[in-house]
KOLTOR-729360 format. One record per residue (C-alpha): residue number from 0; x, y, z. Coordinates in pm, whole numbers. Example, Ala and Ser with C-alpha at 12.3 -4.5 7.8 and 13.67 -1.06 7.14 Angstrom:
<pt><romar>0</romar><X>1230</X><Y>-450</Y><Z>780</Z></pt>
<pt><romar>1</romar><X>1367</X><Y>-106</Y><Z>714</Z></pt>
This chain:
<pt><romar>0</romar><X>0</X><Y>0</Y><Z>0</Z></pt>
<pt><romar>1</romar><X>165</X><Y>316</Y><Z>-134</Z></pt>
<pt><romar>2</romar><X>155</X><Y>635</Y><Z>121</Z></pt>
<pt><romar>3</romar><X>-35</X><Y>914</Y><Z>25</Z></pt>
<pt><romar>4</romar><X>87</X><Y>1322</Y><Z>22</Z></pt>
<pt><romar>5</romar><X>-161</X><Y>1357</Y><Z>315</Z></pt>
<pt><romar>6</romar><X>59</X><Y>1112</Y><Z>512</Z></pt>
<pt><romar>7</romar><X>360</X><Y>1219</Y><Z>413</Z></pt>
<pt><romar>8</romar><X>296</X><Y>1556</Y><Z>490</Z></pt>
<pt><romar>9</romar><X>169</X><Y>1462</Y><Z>847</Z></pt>
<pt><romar>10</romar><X>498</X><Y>1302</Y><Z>912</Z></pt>
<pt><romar>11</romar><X>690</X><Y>1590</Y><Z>812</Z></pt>
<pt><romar>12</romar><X>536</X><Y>1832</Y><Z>1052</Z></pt>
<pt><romar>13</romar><X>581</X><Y>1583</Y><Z>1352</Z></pt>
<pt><romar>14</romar><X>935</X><Y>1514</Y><Z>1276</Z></pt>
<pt><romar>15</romar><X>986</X><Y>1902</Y><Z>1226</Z></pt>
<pt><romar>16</romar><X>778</X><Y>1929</Y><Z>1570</Z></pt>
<pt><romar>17</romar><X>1006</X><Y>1699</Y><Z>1776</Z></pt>
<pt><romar>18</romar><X>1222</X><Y>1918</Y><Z>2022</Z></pt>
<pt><romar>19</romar><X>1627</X><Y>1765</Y><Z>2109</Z></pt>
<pt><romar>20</romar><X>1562</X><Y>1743</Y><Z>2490</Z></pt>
<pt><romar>21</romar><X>1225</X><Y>1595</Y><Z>2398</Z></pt>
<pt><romar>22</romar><X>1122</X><Y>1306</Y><Z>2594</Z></pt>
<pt><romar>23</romar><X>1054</X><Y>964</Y><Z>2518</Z></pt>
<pt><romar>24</romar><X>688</X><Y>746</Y><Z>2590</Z></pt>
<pt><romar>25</romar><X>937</X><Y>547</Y><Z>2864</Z></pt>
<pt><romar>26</romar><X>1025</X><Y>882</Y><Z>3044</Z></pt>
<pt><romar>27</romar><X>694</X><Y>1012</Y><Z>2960</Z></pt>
<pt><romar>28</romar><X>526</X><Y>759</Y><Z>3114</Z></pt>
<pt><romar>29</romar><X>750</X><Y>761</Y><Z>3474</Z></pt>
<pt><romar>30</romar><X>614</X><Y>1092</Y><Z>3533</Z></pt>
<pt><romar>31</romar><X>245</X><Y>1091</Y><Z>3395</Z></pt>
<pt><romar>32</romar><X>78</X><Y>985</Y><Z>3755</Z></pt>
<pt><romar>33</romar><X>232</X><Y>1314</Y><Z>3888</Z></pt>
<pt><romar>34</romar><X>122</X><Y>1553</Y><Z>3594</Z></pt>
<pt><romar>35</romar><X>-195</X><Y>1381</Y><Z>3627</Z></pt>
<pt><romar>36</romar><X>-222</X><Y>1486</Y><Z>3962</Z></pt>
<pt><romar>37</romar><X>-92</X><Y>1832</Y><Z>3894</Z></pt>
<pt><romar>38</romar><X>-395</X><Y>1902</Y><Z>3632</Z></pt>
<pt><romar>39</romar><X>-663</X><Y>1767</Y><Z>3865</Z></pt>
<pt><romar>40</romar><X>-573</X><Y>1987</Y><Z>4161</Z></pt>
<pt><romar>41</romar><X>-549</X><Y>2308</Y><Z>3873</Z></pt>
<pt><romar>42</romar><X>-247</X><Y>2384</Y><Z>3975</Z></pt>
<pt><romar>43</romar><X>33</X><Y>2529</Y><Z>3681</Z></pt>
<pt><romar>44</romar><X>270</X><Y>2329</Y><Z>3474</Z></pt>
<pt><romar>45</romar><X>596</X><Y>2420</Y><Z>3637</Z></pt>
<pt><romar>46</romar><X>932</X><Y>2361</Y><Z>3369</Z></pt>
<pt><romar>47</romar><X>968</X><Y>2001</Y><Z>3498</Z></pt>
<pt><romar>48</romar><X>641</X><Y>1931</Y><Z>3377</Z></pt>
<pt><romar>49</romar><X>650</X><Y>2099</Y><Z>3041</Z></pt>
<pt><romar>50</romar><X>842</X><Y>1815</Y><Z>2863</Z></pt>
<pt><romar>51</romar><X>538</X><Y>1558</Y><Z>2990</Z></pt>
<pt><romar>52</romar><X>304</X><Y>1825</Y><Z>2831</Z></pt>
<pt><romar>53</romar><X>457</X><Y>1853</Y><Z>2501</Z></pt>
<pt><romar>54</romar><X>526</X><Y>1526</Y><Z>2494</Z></pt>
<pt><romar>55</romar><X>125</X><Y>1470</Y><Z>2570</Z></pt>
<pt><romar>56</romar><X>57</X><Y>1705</Y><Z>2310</Z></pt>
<pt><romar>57</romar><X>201</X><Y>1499</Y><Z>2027</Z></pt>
<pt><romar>58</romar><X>191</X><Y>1153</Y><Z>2139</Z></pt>
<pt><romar>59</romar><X>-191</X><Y>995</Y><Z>2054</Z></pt>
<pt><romar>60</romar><X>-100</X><Y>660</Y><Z>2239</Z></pt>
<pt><romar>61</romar><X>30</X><Y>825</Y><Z>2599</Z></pt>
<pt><romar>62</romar><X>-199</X><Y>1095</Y><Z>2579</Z></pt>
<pt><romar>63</romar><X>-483</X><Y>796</Y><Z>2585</Z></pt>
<pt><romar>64</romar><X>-329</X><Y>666</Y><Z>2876</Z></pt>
<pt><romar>65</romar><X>-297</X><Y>977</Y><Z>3037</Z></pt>
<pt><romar>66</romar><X>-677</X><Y>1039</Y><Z>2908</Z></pt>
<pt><romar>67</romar><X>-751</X><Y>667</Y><Z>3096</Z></pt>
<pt><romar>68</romar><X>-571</X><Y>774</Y><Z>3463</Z></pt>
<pt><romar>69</romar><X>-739</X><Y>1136</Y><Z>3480</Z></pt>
<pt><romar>70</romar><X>-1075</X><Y>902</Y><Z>3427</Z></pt>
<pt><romar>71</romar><X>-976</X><Y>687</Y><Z>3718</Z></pt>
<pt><romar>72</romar><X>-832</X><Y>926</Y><Z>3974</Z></pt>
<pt><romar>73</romar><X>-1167</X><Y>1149</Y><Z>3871</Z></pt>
<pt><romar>74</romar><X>-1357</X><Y>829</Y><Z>3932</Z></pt>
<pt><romar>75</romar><X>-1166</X><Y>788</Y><Z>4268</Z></pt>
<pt><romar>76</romar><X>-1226</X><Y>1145</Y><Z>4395</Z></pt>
<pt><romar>77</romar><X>-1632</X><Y>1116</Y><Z>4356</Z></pt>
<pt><romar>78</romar><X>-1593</X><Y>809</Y><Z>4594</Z></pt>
């Protein structure tokens, strides 16, 4: 199956997207519980967080994850 322009353009803008000290779905993921927790409290992204946000922002399959624990810890907090 040949790719089309469309994808090939939407893998141009995410490789010219990806930042050097740009984390990884591994270190993304080691953190996620405590950014998590940071949005449901509204509290600010402070720097160490803005990697795990950017990295959120253009990753589908941890930002479904990260989609998934916000559920449960909401879930959790009606209890």
């Amino acid at each position: 199956m040949p790719i089309t322009d469309e994808q090939i353009k939407a893998l141009v803008n995410m490789i010219a997207s990806v930042q050097p000290d740009e984390l990884d779905c591994d270190a993304c993921s080691q953190h996620i519980a405590e950014f998590a927790e940071t949005q449901l409290l509204g509290k600010t992204v402070d720097e160490s967080q803005q990697a795990i946000q950017t990295h959120l922002e253009n990753c589908h399959c941890c930002q479904a994850e990260f989609n998934d624990l916000l559920a449960a810890l909401k879930g959790i907090e009606e209890e």
